[in-house]
BAFI-3210 file (N, C-alpha, C; in Angstrom, 3 decimals, decimal comma, padded with zeros to 6 digits):
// residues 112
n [1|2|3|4|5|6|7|8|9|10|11|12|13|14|15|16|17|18|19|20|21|22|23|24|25|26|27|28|29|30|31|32|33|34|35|36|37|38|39|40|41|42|43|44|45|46|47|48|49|50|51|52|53|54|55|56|57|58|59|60|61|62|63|64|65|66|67|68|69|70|71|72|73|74|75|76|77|78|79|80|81|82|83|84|85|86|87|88|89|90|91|92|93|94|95|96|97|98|99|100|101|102|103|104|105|106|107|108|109|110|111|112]
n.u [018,809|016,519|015,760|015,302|012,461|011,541|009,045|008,272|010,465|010,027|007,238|008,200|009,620|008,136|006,052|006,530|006,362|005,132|001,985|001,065|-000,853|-001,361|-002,771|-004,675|-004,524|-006,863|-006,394|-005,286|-002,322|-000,103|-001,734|-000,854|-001,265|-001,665|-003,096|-006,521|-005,323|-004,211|-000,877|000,535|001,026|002,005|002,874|003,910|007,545|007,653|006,593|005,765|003,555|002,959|001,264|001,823|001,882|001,793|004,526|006,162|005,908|006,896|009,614|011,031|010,425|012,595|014,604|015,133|014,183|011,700|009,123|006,691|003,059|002,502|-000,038|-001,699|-000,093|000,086|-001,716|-000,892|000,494|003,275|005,716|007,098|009,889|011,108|013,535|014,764|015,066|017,315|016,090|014,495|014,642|015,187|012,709|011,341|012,637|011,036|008,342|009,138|009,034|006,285|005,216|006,719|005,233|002,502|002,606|003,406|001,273|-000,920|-000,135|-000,265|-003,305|-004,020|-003,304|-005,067]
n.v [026,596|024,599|021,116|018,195|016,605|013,346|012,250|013,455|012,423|009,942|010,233|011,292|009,543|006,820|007,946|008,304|005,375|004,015|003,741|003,878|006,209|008,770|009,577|010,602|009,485|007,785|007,704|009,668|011,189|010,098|008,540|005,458|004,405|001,360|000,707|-000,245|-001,096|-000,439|-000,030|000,608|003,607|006,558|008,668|011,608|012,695|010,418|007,482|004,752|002,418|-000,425|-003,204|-006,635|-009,941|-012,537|-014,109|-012,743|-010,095|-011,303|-012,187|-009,413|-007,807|-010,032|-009,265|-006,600|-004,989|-003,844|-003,451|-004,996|-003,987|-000,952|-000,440|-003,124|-005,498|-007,906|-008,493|-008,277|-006,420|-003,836|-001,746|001,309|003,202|006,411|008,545|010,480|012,362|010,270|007,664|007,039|006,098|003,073|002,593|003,346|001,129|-001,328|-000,190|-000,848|-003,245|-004,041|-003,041|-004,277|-006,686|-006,519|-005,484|-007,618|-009,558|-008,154|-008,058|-011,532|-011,412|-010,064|-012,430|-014,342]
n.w [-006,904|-006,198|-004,806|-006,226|-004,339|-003,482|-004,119|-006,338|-008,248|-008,515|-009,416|-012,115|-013,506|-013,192|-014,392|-016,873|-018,687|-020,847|-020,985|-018,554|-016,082|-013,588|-011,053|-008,278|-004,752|-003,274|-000,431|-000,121|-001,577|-004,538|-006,884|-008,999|-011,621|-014,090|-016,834|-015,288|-013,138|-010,217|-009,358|-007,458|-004,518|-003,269|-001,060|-000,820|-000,099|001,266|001,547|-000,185|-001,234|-001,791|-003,858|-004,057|-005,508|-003,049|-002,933|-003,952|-002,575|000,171|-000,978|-001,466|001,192|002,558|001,280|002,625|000,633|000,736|003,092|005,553|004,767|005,936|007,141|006,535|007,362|006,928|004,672|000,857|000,238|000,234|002,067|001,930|003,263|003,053|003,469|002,101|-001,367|-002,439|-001,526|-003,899|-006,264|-005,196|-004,582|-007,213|-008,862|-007,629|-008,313|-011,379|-011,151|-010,923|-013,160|-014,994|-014,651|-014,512|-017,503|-018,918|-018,030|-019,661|-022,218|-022,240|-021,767|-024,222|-025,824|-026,135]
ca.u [017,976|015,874|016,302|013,748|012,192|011,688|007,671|008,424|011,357|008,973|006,646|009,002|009,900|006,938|004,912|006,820|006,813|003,675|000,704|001,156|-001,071|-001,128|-004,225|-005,267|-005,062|-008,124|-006,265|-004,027|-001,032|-000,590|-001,672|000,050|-001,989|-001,391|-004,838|-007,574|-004,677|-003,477|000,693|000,918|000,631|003,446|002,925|004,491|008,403|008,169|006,153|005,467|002,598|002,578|000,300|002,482|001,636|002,393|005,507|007,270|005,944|008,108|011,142|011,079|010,820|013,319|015,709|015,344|013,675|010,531|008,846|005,575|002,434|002,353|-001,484|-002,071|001,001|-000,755|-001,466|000,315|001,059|004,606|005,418|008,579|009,870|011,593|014,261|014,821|015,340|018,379|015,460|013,460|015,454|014,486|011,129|011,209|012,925|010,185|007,517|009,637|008,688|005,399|004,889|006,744|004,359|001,303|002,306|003,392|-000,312|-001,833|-000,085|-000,886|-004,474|-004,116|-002,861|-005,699]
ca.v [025,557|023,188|019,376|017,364|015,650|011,142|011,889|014,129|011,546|008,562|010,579|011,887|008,126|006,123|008,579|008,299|004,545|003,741|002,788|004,586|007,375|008,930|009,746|011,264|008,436|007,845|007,849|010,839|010,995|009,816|006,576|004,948|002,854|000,875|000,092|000,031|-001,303|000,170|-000,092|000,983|004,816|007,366|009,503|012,762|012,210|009,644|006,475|004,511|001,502|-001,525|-004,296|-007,362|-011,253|-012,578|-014,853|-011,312|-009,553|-011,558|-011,838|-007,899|-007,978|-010,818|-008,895|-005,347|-003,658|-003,324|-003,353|-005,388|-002,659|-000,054|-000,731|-004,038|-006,003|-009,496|-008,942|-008,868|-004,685|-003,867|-000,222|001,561|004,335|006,976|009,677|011,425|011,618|008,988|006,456|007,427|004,691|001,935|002,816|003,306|-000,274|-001,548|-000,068|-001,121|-004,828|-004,096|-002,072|-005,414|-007,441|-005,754|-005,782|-009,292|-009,832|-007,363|-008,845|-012,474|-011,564|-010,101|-013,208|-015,083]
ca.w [-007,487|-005,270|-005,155|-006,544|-003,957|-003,753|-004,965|-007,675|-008,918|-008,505|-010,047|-013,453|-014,074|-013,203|-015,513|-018,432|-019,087|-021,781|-020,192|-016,859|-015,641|-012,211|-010,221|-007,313|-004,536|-002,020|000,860|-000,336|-002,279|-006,171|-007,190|-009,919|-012,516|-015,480|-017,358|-014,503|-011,992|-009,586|-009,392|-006,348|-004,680|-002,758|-000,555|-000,529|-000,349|002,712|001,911|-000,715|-001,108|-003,540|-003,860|-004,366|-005,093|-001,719|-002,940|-004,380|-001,201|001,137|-001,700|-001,602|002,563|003,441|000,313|002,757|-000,128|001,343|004,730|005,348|005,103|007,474|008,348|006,471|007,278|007,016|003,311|-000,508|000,497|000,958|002,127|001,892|004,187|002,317|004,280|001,357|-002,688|-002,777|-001,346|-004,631|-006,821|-004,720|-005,100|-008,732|-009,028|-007,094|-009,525|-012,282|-011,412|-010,972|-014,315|-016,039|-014,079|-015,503|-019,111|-019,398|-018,013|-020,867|-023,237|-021,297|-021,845|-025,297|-027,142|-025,896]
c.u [017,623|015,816|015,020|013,433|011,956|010,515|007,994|009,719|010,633|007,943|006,920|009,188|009,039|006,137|005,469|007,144|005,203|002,883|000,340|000,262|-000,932|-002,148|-004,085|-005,626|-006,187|-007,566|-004,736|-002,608|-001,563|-000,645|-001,450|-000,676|-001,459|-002,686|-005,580|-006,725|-004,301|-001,983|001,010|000,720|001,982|002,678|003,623|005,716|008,602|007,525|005,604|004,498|002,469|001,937|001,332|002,122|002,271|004,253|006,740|007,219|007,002|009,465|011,596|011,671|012,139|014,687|016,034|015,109|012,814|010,011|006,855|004,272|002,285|000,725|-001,947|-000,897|000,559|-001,063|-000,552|001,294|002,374|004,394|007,098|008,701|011,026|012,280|014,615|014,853|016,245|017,238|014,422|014,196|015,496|013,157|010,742|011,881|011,587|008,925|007,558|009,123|007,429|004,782|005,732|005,968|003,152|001,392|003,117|002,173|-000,838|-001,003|-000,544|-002,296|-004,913|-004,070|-003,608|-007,460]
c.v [024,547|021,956|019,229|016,433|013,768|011,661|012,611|012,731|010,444|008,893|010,316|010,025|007,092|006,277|008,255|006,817|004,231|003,158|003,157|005,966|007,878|009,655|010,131|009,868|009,095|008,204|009,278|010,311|010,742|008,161|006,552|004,186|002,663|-000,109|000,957|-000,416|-000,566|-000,586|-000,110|002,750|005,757|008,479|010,613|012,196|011,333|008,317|005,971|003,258|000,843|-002,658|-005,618|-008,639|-011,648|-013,462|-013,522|-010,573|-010,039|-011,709|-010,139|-007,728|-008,713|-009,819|-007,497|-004,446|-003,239|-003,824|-004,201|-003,876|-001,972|-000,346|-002,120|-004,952|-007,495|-009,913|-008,731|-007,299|-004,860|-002,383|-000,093|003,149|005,067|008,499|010,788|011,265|010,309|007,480|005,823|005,722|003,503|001,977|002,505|001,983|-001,437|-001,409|-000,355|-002,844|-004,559|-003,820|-003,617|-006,384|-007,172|-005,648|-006,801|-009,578|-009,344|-008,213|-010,390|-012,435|-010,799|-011,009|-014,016|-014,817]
c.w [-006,392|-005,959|-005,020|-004,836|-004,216|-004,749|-006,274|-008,695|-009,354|-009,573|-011,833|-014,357|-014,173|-014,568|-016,934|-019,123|-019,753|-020,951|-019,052|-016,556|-013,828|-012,007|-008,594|-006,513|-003,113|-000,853|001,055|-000,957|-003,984|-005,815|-009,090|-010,882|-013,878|-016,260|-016,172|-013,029|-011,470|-009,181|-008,294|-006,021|-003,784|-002,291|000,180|-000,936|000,806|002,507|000,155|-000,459|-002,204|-003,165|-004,521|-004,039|-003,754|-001,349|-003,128|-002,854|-000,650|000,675|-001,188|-000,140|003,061|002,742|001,078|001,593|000,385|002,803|004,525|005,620|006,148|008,180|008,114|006,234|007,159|005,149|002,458|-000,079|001,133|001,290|002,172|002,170|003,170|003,344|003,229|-000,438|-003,225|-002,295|-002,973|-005,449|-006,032|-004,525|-006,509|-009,324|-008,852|-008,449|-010,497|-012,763|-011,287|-012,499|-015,390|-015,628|-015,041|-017,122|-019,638|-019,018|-019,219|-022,031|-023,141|-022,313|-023,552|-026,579|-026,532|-026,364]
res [x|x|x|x|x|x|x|x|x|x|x|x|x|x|x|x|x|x|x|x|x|x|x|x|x|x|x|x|x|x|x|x|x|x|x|x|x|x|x|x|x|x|x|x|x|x|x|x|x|x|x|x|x|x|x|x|x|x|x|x|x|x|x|x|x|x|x|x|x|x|x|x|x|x|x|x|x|x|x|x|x|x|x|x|x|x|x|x|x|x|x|x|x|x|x|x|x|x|x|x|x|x|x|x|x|x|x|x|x|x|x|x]
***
């Protein structure tokens, strides 16, 4: 029996939380959305990419969860280097705040 890889894990758990689909991203890999957002995207089992207000960004960074972006290290983008499946769960934490981020907004913008 073969071991799941990080993307497939990221994948299995991401996908199955209401509201979540997964897409085909532009610059390769899956991208992650919730509504018309994008969550963030993963590529393969080695890299992940999240879009993060810039105050969480540097919480995330200074905390060693995440790494400033690999090409746009200046903005909200964190990135996170992944050696194998055991990295997958700090990923999927990661998305976890994003994905409660996003539907405290929808709801946010529903009761208004």
């Amino acid at each position: 029996m073969s071991k799941k890889g990080a993307g497939v894990l990221i994948r299995e758990a991401v996908t199955a939380w209401p509201g979540v689909e997964s897409v085909p991203h532009r610059f390769g890999g899956t991208e992650y959305r919730f509504g018309r957002k994008e969550m963030g995207h993963v590529h393969g089992d080695r890299l992940a990419d999240l879009p993060l207000p810039r105050k969480l960004r540097d919480e995330m960074i200074d905390a060693g969860r995440a790494q400033p972006h690999h090409v746009l290290p200046e903005t909200g983008w964190v990135s996170c280097w992944m050696t194998g499946p055991e990295d997958a769960a700090g990923v999927i934490e990661l998305f976890k705040i994003q994905y409660d981020r996003y539907v405290a907004a929808a709801k946010s913008r529903s009761s208004h």
